[in-house]
C-alpha positions as MATLAB code, in Angstrom:
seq = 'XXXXXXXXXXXXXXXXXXXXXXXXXXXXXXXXXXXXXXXXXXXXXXXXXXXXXXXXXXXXXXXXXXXXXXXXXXXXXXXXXXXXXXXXXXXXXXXXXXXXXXXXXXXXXXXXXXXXXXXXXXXXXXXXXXXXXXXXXXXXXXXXXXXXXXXXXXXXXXXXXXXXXXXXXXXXXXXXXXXXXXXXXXXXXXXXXXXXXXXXXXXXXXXXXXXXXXXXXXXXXXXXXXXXXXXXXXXXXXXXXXXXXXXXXXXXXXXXXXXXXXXXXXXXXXXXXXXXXXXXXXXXXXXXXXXXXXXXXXXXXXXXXXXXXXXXXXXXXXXXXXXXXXXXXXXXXXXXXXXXXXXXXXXXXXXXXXXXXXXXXXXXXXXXXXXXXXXXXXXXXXXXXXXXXXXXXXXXXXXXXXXXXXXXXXXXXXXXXXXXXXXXXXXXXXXXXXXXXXXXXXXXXXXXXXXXXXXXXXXXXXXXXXXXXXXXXXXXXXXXXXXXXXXXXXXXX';
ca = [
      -0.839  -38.214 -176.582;
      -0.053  -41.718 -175.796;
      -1.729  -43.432 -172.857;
       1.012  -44.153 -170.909;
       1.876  -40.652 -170.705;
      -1.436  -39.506 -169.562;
      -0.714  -41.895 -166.438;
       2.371  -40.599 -165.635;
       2.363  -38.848 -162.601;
       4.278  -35.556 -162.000;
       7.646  -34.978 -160.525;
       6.359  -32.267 -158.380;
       3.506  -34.682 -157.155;
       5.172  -37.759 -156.288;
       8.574  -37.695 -157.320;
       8.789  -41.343 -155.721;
       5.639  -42.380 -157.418;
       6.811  -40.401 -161.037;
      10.111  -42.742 -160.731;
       8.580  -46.008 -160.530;
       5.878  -45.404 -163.198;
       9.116  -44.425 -165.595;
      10.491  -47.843 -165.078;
       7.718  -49.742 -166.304;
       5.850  -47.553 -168.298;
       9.286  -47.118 -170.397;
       9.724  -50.800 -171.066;
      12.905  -50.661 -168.406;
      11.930  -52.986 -166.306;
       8.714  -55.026 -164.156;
       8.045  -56.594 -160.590;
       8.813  -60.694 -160.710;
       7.407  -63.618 -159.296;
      10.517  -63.473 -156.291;
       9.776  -60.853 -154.020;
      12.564  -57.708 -154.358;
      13.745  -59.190 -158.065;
      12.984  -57.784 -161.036;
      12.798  -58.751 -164.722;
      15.098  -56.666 -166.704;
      13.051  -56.141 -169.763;
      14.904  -55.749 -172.985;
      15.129  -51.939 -173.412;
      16.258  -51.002 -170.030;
      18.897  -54.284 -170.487;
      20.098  -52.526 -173.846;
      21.020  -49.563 -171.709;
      22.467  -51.846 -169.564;
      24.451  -53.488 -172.118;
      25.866  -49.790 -173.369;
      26.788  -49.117 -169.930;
      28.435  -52.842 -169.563;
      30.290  -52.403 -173.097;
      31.997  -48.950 -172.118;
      32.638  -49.749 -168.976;
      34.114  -53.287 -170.066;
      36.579  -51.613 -172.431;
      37.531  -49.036 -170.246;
      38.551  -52.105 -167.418;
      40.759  -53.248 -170.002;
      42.267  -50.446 -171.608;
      43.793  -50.005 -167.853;
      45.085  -53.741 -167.870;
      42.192  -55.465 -166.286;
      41.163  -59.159 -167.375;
      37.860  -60.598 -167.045;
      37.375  -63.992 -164.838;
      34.200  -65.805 -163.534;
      33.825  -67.273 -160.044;
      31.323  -69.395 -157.898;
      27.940  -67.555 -157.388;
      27.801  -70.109 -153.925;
      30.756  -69.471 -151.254;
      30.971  -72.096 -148.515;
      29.791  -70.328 -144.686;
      32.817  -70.970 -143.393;
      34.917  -68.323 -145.715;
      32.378  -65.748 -144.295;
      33.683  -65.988 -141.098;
      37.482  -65.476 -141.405;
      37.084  -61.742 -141.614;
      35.224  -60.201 -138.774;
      34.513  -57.181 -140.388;
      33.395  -58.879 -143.678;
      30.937  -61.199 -142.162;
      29.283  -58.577 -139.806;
      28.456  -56.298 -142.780;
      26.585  -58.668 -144.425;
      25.142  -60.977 -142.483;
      21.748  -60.025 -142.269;
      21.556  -59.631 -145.600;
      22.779  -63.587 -147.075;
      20.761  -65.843 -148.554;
      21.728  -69.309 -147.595;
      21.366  -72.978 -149.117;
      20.868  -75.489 -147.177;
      19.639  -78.538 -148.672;
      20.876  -79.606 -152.293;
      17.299  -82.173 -153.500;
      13.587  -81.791 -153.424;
      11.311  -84.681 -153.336;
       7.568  -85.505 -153.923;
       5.712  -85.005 -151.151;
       4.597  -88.363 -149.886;
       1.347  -87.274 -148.403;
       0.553  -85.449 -152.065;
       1.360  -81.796 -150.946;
       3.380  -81.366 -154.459;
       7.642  -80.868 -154.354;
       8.976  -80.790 -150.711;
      12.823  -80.217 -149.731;
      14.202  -83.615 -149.310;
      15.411  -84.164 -145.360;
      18.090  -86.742 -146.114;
      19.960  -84.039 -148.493;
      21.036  -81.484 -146.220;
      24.672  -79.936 -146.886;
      27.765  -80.526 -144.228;
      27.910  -77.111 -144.875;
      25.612  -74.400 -145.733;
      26.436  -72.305 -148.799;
      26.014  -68.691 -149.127;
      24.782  -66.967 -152.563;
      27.139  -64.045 -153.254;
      26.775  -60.578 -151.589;
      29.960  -60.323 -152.710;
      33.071  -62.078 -153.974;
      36.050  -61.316 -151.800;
      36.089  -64.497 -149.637;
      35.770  -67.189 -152.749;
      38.154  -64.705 -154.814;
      40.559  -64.314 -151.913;
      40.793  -68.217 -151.336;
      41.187  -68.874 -155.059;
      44.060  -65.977 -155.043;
      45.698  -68.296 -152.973;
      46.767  -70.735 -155.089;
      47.584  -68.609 -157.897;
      49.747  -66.152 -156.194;
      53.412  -67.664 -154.515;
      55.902  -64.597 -155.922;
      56.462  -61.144 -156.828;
      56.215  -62.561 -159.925;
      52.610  -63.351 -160.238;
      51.802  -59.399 -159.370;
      49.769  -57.811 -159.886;
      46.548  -59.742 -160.385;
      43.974  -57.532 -162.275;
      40.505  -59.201 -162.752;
      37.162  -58.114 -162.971;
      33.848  -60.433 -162.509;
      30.142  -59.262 -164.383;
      28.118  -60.947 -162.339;
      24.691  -60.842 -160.675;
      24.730  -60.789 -156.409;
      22.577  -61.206 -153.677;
      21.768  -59.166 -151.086;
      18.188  -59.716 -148.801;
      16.538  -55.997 -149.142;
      13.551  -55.615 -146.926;
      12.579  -52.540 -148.349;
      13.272  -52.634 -152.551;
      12.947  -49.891 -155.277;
      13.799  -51.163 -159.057;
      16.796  -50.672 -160.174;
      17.833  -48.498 -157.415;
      17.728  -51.547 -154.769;
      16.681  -55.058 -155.294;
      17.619  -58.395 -153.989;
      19.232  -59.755 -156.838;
      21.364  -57.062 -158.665;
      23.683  -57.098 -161.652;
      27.165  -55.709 -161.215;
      31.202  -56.053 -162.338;
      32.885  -55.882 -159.229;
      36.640  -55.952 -159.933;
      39.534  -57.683 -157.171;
      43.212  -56.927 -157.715;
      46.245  -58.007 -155.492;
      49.259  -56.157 -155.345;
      52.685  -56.066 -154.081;
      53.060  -52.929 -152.018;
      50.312  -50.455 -150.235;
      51.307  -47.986 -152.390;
      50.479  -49.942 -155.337;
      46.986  -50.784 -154.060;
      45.710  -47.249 -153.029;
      46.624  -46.193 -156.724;
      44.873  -48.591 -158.059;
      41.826  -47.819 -155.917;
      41.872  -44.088 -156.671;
      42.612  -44.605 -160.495;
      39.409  -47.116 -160.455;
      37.413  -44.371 -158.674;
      38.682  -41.831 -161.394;
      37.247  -44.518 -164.095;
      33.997  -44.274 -162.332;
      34.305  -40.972 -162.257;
      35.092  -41.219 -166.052;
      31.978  -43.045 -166.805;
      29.521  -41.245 -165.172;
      30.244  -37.905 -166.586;
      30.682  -38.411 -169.997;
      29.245  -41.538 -170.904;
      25.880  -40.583 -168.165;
      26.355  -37.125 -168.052;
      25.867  -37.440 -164.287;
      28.335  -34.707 -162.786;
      29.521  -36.761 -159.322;
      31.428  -35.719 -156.487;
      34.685  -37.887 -155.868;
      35.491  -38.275 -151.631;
      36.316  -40.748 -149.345;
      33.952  -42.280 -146.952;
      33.989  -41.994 -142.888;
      34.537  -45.088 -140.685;
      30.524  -45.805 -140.111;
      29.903  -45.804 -144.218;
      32.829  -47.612 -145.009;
      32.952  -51.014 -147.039;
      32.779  -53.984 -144.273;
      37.028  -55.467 -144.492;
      38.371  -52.441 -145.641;
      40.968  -49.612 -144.657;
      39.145  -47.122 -146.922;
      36.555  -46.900 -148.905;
      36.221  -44.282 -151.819;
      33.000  -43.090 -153.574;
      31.711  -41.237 -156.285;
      28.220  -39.416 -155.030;
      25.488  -38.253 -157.597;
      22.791  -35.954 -156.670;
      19.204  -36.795 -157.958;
      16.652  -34.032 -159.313;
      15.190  -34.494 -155.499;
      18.075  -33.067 -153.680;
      18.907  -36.872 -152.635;
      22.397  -38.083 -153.112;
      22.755  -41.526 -154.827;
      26.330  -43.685 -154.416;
      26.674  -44.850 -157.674;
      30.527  -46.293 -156.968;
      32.508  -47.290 -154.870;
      36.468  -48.361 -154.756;
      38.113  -50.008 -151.676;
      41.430  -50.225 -150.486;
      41.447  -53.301 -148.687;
      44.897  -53.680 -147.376;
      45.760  -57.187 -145.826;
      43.067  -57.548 -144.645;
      41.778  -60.980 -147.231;
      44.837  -61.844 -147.697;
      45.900  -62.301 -143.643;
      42.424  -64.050 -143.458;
      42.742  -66.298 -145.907;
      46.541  -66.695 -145.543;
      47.464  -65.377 -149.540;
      51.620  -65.209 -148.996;
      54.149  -64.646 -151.696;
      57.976  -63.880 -151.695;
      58.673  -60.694 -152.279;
      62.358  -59.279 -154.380;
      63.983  -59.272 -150.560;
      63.233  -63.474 -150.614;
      60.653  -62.501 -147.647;
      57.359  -63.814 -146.912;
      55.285  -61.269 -147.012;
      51.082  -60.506 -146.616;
      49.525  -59.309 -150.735;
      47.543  -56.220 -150.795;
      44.218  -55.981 -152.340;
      41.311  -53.750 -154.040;
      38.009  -54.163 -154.838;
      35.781  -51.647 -156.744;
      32.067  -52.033 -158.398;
      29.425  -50.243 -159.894;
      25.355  -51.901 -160.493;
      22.418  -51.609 -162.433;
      22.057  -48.797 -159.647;
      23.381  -46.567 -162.185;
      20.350  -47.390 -164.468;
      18.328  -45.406 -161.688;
      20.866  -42.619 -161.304;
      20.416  -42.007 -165.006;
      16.480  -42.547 -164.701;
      16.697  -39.965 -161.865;
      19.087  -36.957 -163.173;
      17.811  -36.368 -166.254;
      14.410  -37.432 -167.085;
      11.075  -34.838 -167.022;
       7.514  -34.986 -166.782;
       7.081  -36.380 -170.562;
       9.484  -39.439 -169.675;
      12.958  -40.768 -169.774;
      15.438  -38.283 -171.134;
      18.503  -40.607 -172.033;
      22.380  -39.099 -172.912;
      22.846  -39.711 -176.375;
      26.402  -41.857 -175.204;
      23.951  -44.660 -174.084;
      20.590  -44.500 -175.804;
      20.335  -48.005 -177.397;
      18.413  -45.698 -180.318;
      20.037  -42.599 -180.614;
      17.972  -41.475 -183.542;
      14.252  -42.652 -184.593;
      13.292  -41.751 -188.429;
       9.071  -41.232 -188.298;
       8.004  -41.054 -191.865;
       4.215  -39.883 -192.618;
       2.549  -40.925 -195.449;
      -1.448  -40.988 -196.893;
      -0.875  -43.877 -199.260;
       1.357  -46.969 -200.090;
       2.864  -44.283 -202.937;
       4.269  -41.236 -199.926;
       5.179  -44.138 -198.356;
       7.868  -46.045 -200.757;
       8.833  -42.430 -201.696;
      10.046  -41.378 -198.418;
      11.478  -44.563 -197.424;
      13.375  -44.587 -200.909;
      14.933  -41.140 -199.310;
      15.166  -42.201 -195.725;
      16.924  -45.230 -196.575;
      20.178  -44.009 -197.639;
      19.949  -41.678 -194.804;
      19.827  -44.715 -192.659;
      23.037  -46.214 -194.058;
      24.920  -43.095 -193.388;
      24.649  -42.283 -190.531;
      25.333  -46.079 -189.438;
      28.292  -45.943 -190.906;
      29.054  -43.223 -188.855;
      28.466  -45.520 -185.730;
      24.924  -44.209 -185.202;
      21.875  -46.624 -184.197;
      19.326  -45.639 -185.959;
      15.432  -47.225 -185.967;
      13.709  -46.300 -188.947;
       9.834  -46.695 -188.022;
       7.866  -47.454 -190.872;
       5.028  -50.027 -189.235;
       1.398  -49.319 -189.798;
      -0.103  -50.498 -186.744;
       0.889  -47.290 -184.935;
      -0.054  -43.780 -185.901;
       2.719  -41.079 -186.186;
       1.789  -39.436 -182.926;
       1.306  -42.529 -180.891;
       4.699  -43.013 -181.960;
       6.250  -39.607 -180.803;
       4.915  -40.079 -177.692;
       6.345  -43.897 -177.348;
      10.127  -42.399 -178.506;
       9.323  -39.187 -176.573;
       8.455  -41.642 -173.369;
      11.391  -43.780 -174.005;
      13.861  -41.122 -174.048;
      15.334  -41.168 -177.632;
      17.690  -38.503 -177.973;
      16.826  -37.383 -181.720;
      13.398  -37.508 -183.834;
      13.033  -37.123 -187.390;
       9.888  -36.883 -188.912;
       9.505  -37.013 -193.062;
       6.302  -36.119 -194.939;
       5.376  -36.173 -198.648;
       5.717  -32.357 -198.176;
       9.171  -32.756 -196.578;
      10.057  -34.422 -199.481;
       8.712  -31.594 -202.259;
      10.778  -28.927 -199.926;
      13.917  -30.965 -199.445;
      13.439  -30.735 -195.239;
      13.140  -32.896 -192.238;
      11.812  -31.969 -189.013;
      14.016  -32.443 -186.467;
      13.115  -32.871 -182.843;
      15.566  -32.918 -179.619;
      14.546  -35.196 -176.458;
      16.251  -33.068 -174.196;
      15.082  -29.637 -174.880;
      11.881  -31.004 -176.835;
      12.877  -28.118 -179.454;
      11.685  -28.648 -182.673;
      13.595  -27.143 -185.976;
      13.454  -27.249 -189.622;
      16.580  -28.971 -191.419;
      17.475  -29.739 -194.714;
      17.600  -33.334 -196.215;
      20.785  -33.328 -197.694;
      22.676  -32.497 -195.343;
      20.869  -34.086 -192.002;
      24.071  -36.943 -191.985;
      26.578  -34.297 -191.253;
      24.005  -32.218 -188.848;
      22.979  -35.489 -186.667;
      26.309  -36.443 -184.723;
      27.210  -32.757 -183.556;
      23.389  -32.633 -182.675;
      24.077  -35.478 -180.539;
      27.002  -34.295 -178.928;
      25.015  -30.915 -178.615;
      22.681  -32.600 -176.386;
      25.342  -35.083 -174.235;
      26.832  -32.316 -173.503;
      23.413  -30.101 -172.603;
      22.084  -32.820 -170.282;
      25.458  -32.740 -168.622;
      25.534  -29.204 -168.425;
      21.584  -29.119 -166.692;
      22.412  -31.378 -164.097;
      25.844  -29.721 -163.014;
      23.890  -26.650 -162.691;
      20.965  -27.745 -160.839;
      23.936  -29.563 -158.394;
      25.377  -26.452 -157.613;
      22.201  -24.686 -157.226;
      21.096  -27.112 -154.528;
      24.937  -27.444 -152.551;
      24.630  -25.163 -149.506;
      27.257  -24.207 -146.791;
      26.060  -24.214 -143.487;
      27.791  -23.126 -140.182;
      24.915  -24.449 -137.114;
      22.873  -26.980 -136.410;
      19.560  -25.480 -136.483;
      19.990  -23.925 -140.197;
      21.248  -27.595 -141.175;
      18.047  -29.326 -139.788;
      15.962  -26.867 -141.942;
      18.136  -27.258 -145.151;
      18.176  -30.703 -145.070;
      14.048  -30.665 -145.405;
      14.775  -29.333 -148.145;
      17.219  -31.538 -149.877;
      20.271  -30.754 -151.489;
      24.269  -31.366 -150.505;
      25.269  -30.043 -147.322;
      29.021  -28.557 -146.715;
      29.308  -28.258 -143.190;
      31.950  -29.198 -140.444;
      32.426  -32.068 -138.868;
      34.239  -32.520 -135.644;
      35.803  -36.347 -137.099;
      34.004  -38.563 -134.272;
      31.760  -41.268 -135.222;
      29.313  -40.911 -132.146;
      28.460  -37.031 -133.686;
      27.970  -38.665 -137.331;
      25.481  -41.186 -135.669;
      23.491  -38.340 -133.595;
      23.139  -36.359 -136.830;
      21.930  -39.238 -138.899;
      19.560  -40.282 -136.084;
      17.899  -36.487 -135.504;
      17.688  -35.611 -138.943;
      18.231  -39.101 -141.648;
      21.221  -37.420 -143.194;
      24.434  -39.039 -143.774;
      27.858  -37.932 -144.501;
      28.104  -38.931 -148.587;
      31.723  -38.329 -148.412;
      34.932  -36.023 -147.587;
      35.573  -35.113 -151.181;
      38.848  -35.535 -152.185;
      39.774  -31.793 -153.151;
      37.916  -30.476 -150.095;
      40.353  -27.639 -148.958;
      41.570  -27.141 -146.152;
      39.300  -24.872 -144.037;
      39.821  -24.217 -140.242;
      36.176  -24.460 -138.337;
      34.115  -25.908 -135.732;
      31.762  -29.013 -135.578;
      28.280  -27.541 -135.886;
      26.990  -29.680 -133.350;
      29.666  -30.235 -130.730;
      31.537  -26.988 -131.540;
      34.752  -29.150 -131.474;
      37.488  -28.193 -133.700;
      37.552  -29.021 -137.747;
      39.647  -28.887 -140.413;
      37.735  -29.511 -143.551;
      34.070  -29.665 -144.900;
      32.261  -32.876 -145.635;
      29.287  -33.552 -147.632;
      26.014  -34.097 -145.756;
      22.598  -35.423 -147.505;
      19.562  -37.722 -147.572;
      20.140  -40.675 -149.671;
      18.586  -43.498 -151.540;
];
């Protein structure tokens, strides 16, 4: 066994603990220099890019257009919406001076006095203010609407309190902003982005999410609503891993964005904006993997298959790479990464246990003996089932195997979501449930002051008010005032 695995501590331990030891000792990611940043190292950023890629060509399959704006926004935009500026305030990072200088008394680089800014700048939390005033000189007619762009871009956002991946200062993201010429218009656009979320997460993560819409107190700061798709984690904690905004006219009334609509009218735009992060790198992390180390959905794995061969001499070893190689070249042309592992600085079991730790969906090992026989062994990440195949025709068996196992991991986690989603009718049951982790349908009587007394007594939010939550006459298990419909209660990260 490998020696990162023997340090890997145990779900049932520390599940806290068993997460952050997967980050690094998988080669995902490390602690940097800047407190709350971290170095992306290059295996978790190849999952990264998998998730950027799909995502990417999913944005413009539905007519969206990439575009690149300023990472500093001038102070003043932050203040034109009320809203906006109150949700993040605590949280910007500001510049104020724009030179350093040598120290004249020899205490190394100081910030120069003399080259302080008129006006402070503000690194991105988010975009809307410097894409809202840039909006306005692009948009004078019906004419020029709808504006569909999308921004990959890293943000800013001063955590106190940081986990990797999951939340960290600095962040990567794509957080898209459209403008549109009715209200109508808008919300689609904001449910159709939540339904590409949606999308994404189950068959490209095989994360199974619930789809709702948040309440007032967990709503985006500027907007009219704010939609969400909620994941739960193999902890019973829920995890936001997107959200979509309707924004209304909101920006555009703050940062005057006009045009002339087919009546000859002035008239306010209406506006979106919708993002996901390398938040869903933990969400993934969190749903799927076990005690022996990641456990990564075929869809995404930057290897999907590893080829191990074992040999005693230079001889086995030319003879199965003579077979293997061919092997390789199929199923590449079949779209399939494929690492063939032939270095010998690494024995074969150090080796399982790297892919094994690393999540790699499929393992083949091939022996001298394999070769006499005409088999592989095959070995699947997610089960860790091994099976006998045959060589010639592996190709064809390795991308339904794959599928096989997307769908599997999918499959688990549904499951283990609707094992842990509980109905509950009073209080009391509800502050013993939620010990124990899990979604929470129960009634809520619509009032922010009883959301904020439930999240103070017992640290559980509502995630959202799913969006095909029936109708279901019933009262407020707190207050006892009236309800019409469930909503999803949990602890969160």
């Amino acid at each position: 066994m490998a020696v990162e695995l023997q340090h890997l501590t145990k779900r049932s331990e520390n599940y806290s603990q068993w997460y952050n030891d997967l980050v690094v000792k998988a080669d995902l990611a490390e602690q940097s220099a800047v407190r709350g940043c971290m170095v992306i190292k290059p295996y978790g950023y190849a999952i990264w890019e998998k998730m950027q890629q799909q995502l990417d060509k999913m944005f413009k399959e539905t007519g969206h257009q990439n575009a690149y704006f300023p990472l500093l926004i001038p102070k003043s935009f932050l203040s034109r919406e009320a809203e906006h500026v109150e949700g993040f305030a605590k949280e910007c990072a500001v510049v104020t001076h724009h030179r350093l200088m040598n120290d004249p008394n020899g205490g190394g680089v100081v910030v120069d006095p003399e080259a302080r800014l008129e006006e402070e700048l503000i690194i991105r939390p988010t975009s809307e203010t410097i894409i809202w005033n840039t909006y306005k000189n692009w948009i004078t007619s019906y004419r020029d609407l709808p504006i569909l762009v999308n921004q990959w871009a890293n943000v800013m956002r001063w955590e106190m309190r940081t986990r990797m991946f999951l939340r960290t200062a600095e962040f990567l993201w794509q957080e898209g902003h459209t403008a549109h010429a009715t209200s109508d218009e808008a919300q689609e656009e904001a449910v159709k982005m939540l339904n590409v979320y949606k999308t994404f997460a189950e068959k490209y993560m095989a994360v199974p999410v619930v789809t709702g819409v948040k309440t007032a107190n967990e709503r985006f700061a500027g907007a009219i609503e704010t939609y969400t798709i909620e994941a739960m984690m193999q902890d019973g904690k829920a995890l936001q891993s997107g959200t979509s905004h309707f924004l209304g006219q909101n920006f555009a009334k703050a940062f005057d964005v006009k045009f002339v609509n087919k009546q000859n009218e002035p008239e306010y735009v209406w506006a979106t904006s919708w993002g996901v992060s390398t938040r869903l790198m933990g969400a993934l992390i969190m749903t799927h993997s076990d005690d022996n180390g990641l456990v990564l959905p075929p869809h995404l794995a930057p290897i999907q298959v590893v080829i191990v061969p074992i040999y005693k001499n230079d001889e086995q070893r030319q003879a199965v790479t003579e077979k293997v190689m061919p092997i390789v070249e199929a199923l590449r042309a079949k779209g399939i990464s494929v690492k063939y592992d032939d270095a010998d600085n690494r024995r074969p079991g150090f080796k399982f246990a790297d892919y094994e730790l690393k999540g790699v969906p499929v393992r083949l090992a091939i022996g001298a003996r394999d070769l006499e026989n005409g088999t592989v062994e095959v070995m699947r990440r997610d089960t860790l089932e091994k099976e006998i195949d045959s060589l010639d025709s592996i190709t064809e068996r390795i991308p339904a195997l794959l599928e096989e196992i997307q769908d599997n991991i999918f499959q688990k986690a549904l499951k283990q979501r609707e094992a842990m989603t509980y109905k509950v009718d009073n209080y009391e049951d509800f502050k013993a449930q939620i010990e124990k982790g899990g979604f929470i349908l129960a009634h809520w009587d619509g009032t922010p002051e009883t959301e904020e007394r439930i999240k103070e007594e017992t640290k559980a939010t509502i995630r959202c008010i799913p969006l095909d939550a029936p109708e279901e006459e019933g009262v407020d298990m707190l207050t006892g005032k009236p309800s019409k419909r469930r909503v999803i209660f949990a602890r969160n990260y």
